[in-house]
N, C-alpha and C positions, 0 to 999 in steps of 0.2 A: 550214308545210305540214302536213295533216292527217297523221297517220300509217296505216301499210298498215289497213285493216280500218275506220279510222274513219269516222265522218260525222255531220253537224251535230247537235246535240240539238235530240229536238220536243217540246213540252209537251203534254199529251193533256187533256183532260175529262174525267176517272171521275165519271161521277154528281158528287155536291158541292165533289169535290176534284181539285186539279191535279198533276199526276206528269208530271217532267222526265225525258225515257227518253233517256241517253246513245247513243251510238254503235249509231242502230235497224237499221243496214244491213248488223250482222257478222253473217258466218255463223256460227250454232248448229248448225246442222243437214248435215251435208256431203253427205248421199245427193241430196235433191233441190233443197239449197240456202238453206232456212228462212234467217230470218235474227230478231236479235231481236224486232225488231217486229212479226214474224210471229206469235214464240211471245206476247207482247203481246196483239198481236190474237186466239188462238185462243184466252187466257184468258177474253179480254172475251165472246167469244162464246159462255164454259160456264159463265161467272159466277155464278149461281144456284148450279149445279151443284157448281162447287168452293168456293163460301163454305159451300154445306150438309155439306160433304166433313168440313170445314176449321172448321167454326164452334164457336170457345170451348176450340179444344183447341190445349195446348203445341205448338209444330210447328220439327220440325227441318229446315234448309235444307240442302238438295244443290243448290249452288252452283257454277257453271262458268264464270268470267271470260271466258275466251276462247272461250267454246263447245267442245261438248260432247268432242271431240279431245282438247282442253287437260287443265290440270288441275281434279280435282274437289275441293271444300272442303264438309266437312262441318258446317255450323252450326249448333252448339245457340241460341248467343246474337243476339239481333236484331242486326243487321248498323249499325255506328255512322254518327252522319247520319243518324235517321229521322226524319222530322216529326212533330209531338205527337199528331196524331190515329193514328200508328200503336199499335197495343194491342200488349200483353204480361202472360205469368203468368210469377211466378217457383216454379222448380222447384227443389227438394231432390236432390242427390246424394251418398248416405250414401258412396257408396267412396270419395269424395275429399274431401267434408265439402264442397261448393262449392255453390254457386245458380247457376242460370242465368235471364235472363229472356227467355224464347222467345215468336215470335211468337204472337201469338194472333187468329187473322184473325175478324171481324166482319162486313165488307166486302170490296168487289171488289176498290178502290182500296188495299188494304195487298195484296192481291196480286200488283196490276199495283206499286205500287212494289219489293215484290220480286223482281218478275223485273226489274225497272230494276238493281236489284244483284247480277242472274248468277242467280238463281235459276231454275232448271229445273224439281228436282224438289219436291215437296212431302210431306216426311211427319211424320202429326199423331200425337200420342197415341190411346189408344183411352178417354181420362178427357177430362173438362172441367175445366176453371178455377174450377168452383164447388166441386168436392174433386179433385185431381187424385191422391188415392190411391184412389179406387173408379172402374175403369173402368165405361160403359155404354154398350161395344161389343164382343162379341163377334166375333175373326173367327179365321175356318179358313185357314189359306192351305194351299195343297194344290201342294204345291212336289216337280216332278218329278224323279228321278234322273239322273243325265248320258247315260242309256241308257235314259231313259223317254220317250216320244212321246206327243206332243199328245193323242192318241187315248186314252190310260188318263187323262190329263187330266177327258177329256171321260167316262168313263164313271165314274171316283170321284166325280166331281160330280153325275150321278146317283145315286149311292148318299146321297152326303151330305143330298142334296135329300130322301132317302127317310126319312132317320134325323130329319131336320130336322121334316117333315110330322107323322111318331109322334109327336116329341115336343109338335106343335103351334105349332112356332116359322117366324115366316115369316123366310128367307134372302134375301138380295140379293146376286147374284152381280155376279162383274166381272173381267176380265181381268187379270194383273199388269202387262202392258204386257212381259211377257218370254214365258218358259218358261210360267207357270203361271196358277191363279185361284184369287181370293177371294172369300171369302162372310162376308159382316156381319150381324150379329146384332145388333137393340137388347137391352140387360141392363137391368135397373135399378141405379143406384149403387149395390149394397147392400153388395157385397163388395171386398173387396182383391184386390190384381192375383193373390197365390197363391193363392185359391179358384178365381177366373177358370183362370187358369192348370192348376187339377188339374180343372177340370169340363172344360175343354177336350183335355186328356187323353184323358178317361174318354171324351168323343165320339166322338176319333179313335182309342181302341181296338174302341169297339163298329162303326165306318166298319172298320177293319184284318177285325174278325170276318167280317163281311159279303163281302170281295174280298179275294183273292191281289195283287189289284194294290198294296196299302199296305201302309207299313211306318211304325211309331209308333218305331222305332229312334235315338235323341237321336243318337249320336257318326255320322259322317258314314264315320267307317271304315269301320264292324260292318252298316253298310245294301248292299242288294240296291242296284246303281246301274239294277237294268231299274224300281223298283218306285216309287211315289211316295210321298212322306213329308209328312203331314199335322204340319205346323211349328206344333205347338199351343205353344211358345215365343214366339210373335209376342204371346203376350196378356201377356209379360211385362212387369212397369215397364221406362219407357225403351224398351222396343223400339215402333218404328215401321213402319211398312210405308206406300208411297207410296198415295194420296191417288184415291179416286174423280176421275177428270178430270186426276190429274196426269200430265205429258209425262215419260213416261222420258230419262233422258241418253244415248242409243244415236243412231247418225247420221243413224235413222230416224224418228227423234221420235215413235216408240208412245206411246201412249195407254195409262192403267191404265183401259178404261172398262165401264161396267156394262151388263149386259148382260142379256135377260128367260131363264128355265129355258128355252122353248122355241125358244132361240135355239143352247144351248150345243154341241148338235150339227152348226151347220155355220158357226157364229162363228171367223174365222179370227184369232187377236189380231192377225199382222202388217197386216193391213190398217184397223186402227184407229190412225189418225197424228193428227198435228197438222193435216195437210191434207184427212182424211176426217171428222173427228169434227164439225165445229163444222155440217156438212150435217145429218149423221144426229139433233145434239142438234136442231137447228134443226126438227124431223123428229116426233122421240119426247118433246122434252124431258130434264130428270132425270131417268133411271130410278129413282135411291135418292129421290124427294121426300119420300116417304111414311113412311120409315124409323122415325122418330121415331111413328110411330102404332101402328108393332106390336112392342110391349113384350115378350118371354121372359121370364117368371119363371126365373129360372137356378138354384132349388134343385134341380131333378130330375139335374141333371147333379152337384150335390155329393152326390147319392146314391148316382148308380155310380159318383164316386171313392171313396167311401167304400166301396161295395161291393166295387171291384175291390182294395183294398187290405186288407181286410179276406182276400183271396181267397189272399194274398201277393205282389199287383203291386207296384211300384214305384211311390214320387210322384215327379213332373215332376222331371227331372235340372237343376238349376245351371247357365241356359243362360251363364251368365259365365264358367264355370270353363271 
């Protein structure tokens, strides 16, 4: 007899390859019911979308066997059992001396297998596999205080949008699929994750100058909880953040999704799910397609690190410690 939750496994067609999706009828999603093969189906339907998200970069798994309720498994390492045509880069981790080899998605089909194996959320490096010690992505996340509302949200990312313009770099914005939003930046490989990491800084001190609403404050104590905090730590090695198109693990199955500047004012994230999004792509397409064509020279932001330190600021606090 099958057990509670279970039911028959079905073989799917991804483009050239076949993926056995166990148990398609559990619920993931408890709000309005999702179930795996729902979240399945909503990949297939942003495919594009989240292999360009996803493509060539180390990618850590947020894993939820029994749906999103249960418990959550954080995976660096490709999940064992994969078929040979699923890719992998191995990664260095100096604090433990270990390697891992993480996925490295190419295609749709290593993503529908991973959510065959509990995979929900998706989050990649901001480096490729061709050097995965020089990122060449830049991103802001603009991650609100436990007393900060959606609305300073919305008005930091204007400003950001402003600083972005001066500089002459084009941003892609997008929702976190929670609280907050990000904005991506292509870099060139040039630099290592701590140059990244102090230009990124210097950004969000000259965004702090600009609005009372930010605070570049690193320890989570010493911050204003009304003000938002521009988490220029996400550029660091290893840290990740989820995934253009990827499905949050919440019961609501939000969307991290992207989003046009002219949008950002009446974009409400909650209403970007698993059940709305696959219309809207179906709609606009990928917003980020294009990403990869507008390049930022990213020496000018090593110039106000250097300049604000030179000033007596601080470099970027030890987001490990």
């Amino acid at each position: 007899m099958a057990s509670k939750g279970s039911s028959p496994a079905v073989e799917l067609e991804v483009e050239d390859k076949v993926v056995r999706v166990s148990n398609p009828e559990r619920v993931y999603f408890p709000a309005r019911g999702e179930t795996k093969m729902d979240l399945v189906e909503y990949y297939l339907a942003v495919g594009d979308g989240i292999v360009n998200a996803l493509r060539e970069r180390p990618c850590m798994l947020h894993r939820f066997p029994t749906g999103v309720s249960g418990e959550k498994v954080h995976q660096k390492r490709l999940p064992h059992g994969a078929p040979p045509w699923m890719e992998t880069v191995r990664v260095h981790f100096p604090r433990w001396n270990r390697t891992a080899d993480e996925l490295c998605v190419t295609e749709i089909a290593q993503v529908v297998w991973a959510v065959q194996m509990s995979t929900v959320e998706f989050h990649p490096w901001n480096s490729r596999r061709a050097d995965t010690e020089k990122p060449d992505e830049w991103r802001i996340d603009l991650d609100p205080g436990d007393e900060c509302d959606y609305a300073t949200v919305r008005r930091v990312a204007h400003v950001v949008h402003e600083v972005l313009d001066e500089l002459g770099a084009t941003g892609y914005p997008k929702t976190s699929g929670g609280k907050g939003m990000h904005v991506y930046v292509r870099i060139p490989p040039d630099h290592g994750f701590k140059d990244v990491r102090r230009g990124a800084l210097a950004f969000a001190r000259e965004v702090e100058r600009r609005t009372d609403d930010v605070t570049t404050t690193w320890w989570r104590k010493d911050r204003d909880p009304t003000r938002l905090f521009v988490d220029y730590n996400q550029n660091a090695r290893d840290h990740t953040i989820a995934a253009a198109y990827s499905v949050r693990g919440n019961p609501e199955g939000t969307v991290s999704t992207p989003i046009r500047w002219d949008e950002v004012d009446d974009a409400d994230p909650r209403d970007f799910t698993i059940a709305t999004v696959p219309a809207r792509y179906a709609e606009l397409g990928d917003l980020h397609h294009d990403i990869d064509d507008h390049v930022f020279d990213f020496t000018p932001l090593l110039e106000w690190a250097e300049r604000d330190e030179a000033a007596g600021a601080e470099g970027p606090a030890d987001p490990d410690e």
